[in-house]
C-alpha positions as a Python dict, from the first residue, in 0.01 Angstrom:
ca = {
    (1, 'X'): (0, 0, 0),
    (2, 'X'): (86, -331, 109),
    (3, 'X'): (455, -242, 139),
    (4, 'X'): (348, 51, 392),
    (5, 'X'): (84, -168, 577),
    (6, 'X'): (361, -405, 729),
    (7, 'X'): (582, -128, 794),
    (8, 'X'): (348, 14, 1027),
    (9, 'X'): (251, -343, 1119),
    (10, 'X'): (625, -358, 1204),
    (11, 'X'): (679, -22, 1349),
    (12, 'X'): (370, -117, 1632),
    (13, 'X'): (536, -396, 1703),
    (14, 'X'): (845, -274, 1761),
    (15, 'X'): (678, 4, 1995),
    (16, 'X'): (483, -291, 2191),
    (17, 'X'): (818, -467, 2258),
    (18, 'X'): (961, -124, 2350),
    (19, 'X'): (692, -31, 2569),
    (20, 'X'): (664, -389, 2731),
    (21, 'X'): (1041, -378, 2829),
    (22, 'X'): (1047, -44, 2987),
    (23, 'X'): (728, -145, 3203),
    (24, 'X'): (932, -469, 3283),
    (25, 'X'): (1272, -257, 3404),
    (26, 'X'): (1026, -4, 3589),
    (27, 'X'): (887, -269, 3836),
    (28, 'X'): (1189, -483, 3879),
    (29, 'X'): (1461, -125, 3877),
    (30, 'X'): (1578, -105, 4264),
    (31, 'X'): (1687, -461, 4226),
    (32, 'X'): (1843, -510, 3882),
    (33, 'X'): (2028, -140, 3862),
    (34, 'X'): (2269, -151, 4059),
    (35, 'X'): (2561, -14, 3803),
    (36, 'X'): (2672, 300, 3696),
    (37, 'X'): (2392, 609, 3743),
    (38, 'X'): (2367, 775, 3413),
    (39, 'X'): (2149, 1125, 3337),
    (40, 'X'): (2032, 1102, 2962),
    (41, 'X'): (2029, 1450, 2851),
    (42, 'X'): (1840, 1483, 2541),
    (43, 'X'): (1585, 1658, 2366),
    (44, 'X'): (1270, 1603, 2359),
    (45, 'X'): (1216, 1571, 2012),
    (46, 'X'): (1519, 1240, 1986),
    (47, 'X'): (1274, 1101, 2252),
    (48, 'X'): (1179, 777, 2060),
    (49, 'X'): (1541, 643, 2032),
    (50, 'X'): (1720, 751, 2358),
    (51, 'X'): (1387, 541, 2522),
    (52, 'X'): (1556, 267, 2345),
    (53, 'X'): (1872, 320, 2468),
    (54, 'X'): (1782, 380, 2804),
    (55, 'X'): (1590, 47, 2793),
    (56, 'X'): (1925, -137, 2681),
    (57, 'X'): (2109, -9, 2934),
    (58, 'X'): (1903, -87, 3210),
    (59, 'X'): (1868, -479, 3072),
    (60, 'X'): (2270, -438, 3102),
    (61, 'X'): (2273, -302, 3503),
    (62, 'X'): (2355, 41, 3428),
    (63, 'X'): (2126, 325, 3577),
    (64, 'X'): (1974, 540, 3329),
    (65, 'X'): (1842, 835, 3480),
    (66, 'X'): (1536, 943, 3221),
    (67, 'X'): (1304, 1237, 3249),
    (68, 'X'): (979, 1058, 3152),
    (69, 'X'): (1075, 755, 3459),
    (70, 'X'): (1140, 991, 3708),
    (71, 'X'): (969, 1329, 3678),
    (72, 'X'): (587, 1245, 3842),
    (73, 'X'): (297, 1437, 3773),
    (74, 'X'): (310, 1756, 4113),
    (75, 'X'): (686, 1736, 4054),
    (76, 'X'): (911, 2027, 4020),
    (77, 'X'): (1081, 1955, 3697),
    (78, 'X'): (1382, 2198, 3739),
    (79, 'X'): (1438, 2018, 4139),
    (80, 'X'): (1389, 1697, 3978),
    (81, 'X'): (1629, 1763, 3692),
    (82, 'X'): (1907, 1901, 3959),
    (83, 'X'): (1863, 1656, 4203),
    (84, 'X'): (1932, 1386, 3877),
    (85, 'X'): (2187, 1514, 3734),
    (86, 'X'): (2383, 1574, 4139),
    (87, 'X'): (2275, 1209, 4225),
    (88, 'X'): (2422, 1076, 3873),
    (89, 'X'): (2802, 951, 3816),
    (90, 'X'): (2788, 1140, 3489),
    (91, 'X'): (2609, 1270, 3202),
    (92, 'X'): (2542, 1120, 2870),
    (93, 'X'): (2438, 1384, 2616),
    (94, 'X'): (2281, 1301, 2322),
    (95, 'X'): (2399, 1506, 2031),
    (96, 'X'): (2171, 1603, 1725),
    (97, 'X'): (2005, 1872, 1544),
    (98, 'X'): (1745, 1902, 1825),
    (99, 'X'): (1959, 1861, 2132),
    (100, 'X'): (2203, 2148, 1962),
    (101, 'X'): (1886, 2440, 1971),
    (102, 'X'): (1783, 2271, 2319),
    (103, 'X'): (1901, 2517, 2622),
    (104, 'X'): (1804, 2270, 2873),
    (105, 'X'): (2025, 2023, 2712),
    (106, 'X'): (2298, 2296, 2696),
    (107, 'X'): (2249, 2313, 3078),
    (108, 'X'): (2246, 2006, 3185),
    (109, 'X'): (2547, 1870, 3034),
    (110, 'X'): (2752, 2218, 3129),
    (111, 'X'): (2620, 2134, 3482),
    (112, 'X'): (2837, 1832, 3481),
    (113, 'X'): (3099, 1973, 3311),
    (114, 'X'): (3242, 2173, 3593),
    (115, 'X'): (3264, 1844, 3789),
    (116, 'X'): (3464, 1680, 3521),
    (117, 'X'): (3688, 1981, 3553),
    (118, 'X'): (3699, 2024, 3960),
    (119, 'X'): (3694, 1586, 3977),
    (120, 'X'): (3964, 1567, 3691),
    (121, 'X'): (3749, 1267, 3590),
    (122, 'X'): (3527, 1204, 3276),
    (123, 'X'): (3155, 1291, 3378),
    (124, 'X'): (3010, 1397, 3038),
    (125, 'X'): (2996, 1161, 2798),
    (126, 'X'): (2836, 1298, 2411),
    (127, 'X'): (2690, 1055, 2224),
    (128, 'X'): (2593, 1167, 1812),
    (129, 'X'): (2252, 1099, 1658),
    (130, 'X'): (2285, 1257, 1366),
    (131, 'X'): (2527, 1483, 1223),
    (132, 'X'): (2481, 1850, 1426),
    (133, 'X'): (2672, 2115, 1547),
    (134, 'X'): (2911, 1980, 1826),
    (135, 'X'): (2921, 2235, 2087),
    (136, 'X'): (3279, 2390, 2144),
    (137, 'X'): (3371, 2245, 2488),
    (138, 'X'): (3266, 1863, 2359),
    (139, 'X'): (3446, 1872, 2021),
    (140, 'X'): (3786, 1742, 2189),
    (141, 'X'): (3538, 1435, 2321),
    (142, 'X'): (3587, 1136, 2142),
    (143, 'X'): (3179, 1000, 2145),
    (144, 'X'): (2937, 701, 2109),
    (145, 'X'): (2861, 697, 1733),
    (146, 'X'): (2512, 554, 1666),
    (147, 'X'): (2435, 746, 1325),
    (148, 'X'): (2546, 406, 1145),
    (149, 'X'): (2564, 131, 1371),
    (150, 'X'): (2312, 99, 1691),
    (151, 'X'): (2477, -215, 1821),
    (152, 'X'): (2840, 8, 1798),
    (153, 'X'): (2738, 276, 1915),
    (154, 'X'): (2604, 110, 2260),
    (155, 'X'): (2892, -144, 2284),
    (156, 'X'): (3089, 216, 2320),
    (157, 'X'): (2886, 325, 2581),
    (158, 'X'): (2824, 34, 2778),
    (159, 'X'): (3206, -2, 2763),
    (160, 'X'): (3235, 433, 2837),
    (161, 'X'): (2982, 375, 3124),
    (162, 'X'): (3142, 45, 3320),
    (163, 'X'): (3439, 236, 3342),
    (164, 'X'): (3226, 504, 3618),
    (165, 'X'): (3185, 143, 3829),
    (166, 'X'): (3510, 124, 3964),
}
């Protein structure tokens, strides 16, 4: 019991610092994001980590463009969602069991994907979770891997994402 009791002591703690930094990059955002504009397409359900992701990018100047920040409560959620994903230099989907029986995911990424095409320029960036079912059109991708390695797998985005700066 013991064992579980600091777990969860850890686990709230972990959630406070969480929580505490994305209230610290909401108030200060116009002037410390001034990088790359990312749209994190994920599901719902992979919530918990892409939060932390989107947290570390911000703290490194890139733009994460986040449902939960940006959709208000009166909003239209599709308009919001469109207007994102247009205003965004590209899209980072988040691959994993969820995201793979999500069609909004499915549609926002593809939404992007015929700008890659028309641009001739990388705009849809996967990143894997968890081991899923890639779909077809993102298999030839090479992606962010964080199913092992968290620090990796952001170093390869951060790196992915500076690239949309020049």
């Amino acid at each position: 019991i013991a064992e579980k009791y600091d777990l969860l002591l850890e686990k709230s703690w972990i959630d406070g610092v969480l929580n505490n930094r994305v209230i610290e990059l909401w108030f200060g955002k116009d002037e410390s994001l001034k990088g790359t504009r990312a749209f994190l397409s994920h599901s719902s359900k992979d919530k918990y980590l892409v939060n932390q992701i989107a947290v570390d990018l911000a703290q490194l100047g890139i733009a994460p463009w986040l449902d939960e920040w940006e959709i208000r409560a009166g909003d239209s959620i599709p308009q919001k969602i469109s207007l994102g994903i247009k205003e965004s230099d590209c899209v980072v989907v988040f691959l994993s069991k969820n995201a793979a029986a999500s069609k909004w995911v499915e549609r926002e990424w593809q939404t992007k994907y015929w700008d890659e095409i028309e641009r001739n320029k990388v705009l849809v960036i996967p990143i894997l979770l968890e081991d899923c079912e890639i779909p077809e059109l993102l298999k030839t991708k090479k992606y962010a891997d964080f199913r092992e390695d968290y620090n990796r797998g952001l170093t390869e985005l951060v790196l992915t994402l500076s690239r949309h700066e020049d």
